[in-house]
C-alpha positions as CSV (number, residue, x, y, z in Angstrom):
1,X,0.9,-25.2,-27.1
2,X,4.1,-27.5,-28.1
3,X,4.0,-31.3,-27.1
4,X,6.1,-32.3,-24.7
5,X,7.7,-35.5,-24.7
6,X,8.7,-37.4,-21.5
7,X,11.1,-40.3,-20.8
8,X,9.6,-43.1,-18.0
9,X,11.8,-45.4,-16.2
10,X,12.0,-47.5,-13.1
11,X,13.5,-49.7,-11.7
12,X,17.2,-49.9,-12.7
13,X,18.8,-51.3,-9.9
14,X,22.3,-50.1,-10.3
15,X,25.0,-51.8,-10.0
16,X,23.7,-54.7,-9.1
17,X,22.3,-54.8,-12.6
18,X,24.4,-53.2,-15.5
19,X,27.2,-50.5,-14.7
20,X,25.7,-48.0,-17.4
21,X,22.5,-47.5,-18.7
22,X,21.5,-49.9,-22.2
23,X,22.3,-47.9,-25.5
24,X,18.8,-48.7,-26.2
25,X,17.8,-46.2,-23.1
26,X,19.9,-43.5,-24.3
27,X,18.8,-44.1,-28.0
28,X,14.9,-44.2,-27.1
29,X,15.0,-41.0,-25.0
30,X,16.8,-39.1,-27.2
31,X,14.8,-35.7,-27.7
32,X,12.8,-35.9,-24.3
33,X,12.0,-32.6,-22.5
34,X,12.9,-34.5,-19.2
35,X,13.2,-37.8,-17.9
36,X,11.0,-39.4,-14.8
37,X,12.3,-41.9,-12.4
38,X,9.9,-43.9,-10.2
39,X,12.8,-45.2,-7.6
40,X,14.9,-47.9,-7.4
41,X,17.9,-46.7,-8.4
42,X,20.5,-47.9,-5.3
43,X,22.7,-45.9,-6.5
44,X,22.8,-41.5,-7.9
45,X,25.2,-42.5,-11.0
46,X,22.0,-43.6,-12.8
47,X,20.3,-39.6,-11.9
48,X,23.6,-38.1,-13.3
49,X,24.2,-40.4,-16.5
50,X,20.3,-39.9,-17.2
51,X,20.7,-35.7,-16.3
52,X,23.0,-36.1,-19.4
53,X,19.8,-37.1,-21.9
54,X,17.2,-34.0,-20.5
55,X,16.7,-32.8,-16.5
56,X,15.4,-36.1,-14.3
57,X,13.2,-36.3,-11.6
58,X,13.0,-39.0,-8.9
59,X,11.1,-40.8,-6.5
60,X,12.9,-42.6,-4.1
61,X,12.2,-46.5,-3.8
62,X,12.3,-49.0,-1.0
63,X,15.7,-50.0,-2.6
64,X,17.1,-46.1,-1.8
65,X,17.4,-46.0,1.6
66,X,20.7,-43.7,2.4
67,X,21.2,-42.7,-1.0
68,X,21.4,-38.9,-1.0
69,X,20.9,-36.6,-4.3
70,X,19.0,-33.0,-4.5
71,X,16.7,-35.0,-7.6
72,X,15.6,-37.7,-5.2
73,X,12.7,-37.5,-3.3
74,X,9.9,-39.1,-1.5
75,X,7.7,-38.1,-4.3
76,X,7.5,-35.9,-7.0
77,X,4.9,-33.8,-8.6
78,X,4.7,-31.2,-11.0
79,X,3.2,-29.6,-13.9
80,X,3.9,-31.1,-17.5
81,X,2.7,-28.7,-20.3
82,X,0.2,-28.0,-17.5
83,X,-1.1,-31.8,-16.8
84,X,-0.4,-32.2,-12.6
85,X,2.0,-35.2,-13.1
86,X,3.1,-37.5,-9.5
87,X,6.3,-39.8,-9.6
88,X,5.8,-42.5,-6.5
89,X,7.7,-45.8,-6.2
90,X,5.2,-48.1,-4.5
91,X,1.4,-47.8,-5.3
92,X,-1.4,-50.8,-5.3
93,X,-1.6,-52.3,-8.6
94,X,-4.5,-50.4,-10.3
95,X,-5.6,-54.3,-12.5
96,X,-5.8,-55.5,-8.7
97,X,-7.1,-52.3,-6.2
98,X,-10.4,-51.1,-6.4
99,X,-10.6,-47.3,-7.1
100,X,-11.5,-46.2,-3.4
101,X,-8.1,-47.6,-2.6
102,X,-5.8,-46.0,-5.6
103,X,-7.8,-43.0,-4.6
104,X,-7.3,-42.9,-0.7
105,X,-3.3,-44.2,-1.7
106,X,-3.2,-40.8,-3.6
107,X,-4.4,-38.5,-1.2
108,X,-1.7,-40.1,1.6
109,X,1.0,-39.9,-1.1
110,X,0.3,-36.8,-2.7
111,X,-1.3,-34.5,0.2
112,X,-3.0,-31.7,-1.7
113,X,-1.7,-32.4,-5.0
114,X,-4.1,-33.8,-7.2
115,X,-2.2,-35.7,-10.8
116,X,-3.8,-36.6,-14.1
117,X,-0.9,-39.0,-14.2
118,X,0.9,-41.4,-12.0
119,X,3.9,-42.4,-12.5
120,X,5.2,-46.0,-10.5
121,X,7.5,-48.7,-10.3
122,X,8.4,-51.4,-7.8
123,X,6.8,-54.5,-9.5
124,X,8.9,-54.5,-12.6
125,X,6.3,-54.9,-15.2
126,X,5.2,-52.5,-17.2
127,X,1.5,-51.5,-17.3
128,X,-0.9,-48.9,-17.9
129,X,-4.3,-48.1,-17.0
130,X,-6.9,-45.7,-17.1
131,X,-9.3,-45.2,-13.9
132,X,-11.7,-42.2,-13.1
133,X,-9.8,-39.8,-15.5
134,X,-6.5,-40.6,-14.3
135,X,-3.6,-42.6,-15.9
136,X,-1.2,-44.8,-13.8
137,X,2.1,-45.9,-15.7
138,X,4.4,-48.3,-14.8
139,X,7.3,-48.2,-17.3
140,X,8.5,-51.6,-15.5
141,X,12.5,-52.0,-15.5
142,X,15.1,-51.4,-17.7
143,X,17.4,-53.6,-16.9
144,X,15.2,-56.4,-14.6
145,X,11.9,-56.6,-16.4
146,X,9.8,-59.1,-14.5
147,X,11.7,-59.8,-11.4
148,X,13.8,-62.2,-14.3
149,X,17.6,-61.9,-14.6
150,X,19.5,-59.2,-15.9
151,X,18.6,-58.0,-19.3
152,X,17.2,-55.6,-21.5
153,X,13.7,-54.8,-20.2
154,X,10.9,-51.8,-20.7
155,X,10.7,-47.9,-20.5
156,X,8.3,-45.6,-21.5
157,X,7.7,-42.3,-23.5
158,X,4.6,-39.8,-22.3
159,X,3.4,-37.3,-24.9
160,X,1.5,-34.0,-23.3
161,X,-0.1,-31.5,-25.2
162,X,-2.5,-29.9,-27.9
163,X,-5.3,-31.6,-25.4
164,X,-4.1,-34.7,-25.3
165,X,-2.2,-37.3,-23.0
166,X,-0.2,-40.2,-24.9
167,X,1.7,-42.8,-23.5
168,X,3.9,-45.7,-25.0
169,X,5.4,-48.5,-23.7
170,X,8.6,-50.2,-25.2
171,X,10.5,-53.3,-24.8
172,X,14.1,-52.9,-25.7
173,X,15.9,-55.4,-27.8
174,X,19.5,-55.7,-29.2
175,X,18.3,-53.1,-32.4
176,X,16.1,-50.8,-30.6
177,X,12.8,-51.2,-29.3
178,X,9.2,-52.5,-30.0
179,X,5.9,-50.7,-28.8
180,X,4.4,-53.5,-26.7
181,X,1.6,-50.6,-25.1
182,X,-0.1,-47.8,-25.7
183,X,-2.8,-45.7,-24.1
184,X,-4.6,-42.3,-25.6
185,X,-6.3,-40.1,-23.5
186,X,-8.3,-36.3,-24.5
């Protein structure tokens, strides 16, 4: 089976942030099969400028409320090259909740649906972690990393296939970007 490669984001507070995505987003997801959201958007010009990379998918954040798009949803799951894959904007901190409470948070969040990986935003910084089997991935924020003032910030890129589950973390900067994370999983 073919890799697939995925672009992360969250977090873009738009317009109150930039009026178009960085370059450096465009640039870095360049390729991807599709494009996840984890909420926070404010506004559905980021789902169609992002639609223009690879198909997007969103979860809708605490920042959403009224904004209306057939991509934006509560949640989202799905199947990635076969890996059951949720998109949520708010989720404990997995450094700082035990695993019976990521684990009960799932099962509220997702119903029935059961992912390998767990896509979040809300805090702004990016993170990743492996507990019980499962990877949870906050890409932090493109254009707010930190809760800090404007600027260029952090996405992702997710790697599914042949077995395995890779996921990088980048910080942009005026050039491009710089890996700051990385987690391998078989």
């Amino acid at each position: 089976m073919k890799s697939l490669r995925v672009g992360l984001i969250a977090d873009t507070h738009m317009p109150g942030t930039v009026a178009r995505l960085w370059p450096q987003v465009h640039a870095a997801f360049d390729g991807v099969a599709c494009i996840l959201h984890a909420g926070d958007l404010h506004v559905t010009d980021v789902i169609d400028e992002l639609e223009t990379i690879a198909p997007t998918y969103v979860s809708s954040g605490n920042g959403d409320a009224g904004v209306e798009h057939h991509r934006l949803k509560e949640t989202w799951t799905g199947l990635l090259a076969g890996v059951p894959v949720g998109i949520v904007h708010r989720l404990p901190t997995p450094a700082r909740a035990s695993s019976e409470r990521l684990q009960e948070k799932l099962h509220r969040t997702f119903a029935s649906f059961d992912p390998r990986v767990v896509v979040y935003g809300h805090t702004h910084f990016a993170q990743l972690h492996h507990v019980d089997g499962r990877i949870y991935v906050n890409p932090g924020s493109a254009t707010l990393p930190n809760n800090q003032s404007t600027r260029l910030g952090t996405l992702g890129l997710m790697e599914i296939g042949q077995g395995r589950i890779s996921i990088e973390i980048f910080q942009l900067h005026e050039h491009g970007r710089d890996r700051i994370g990385y987690l391998s999983i078989e």
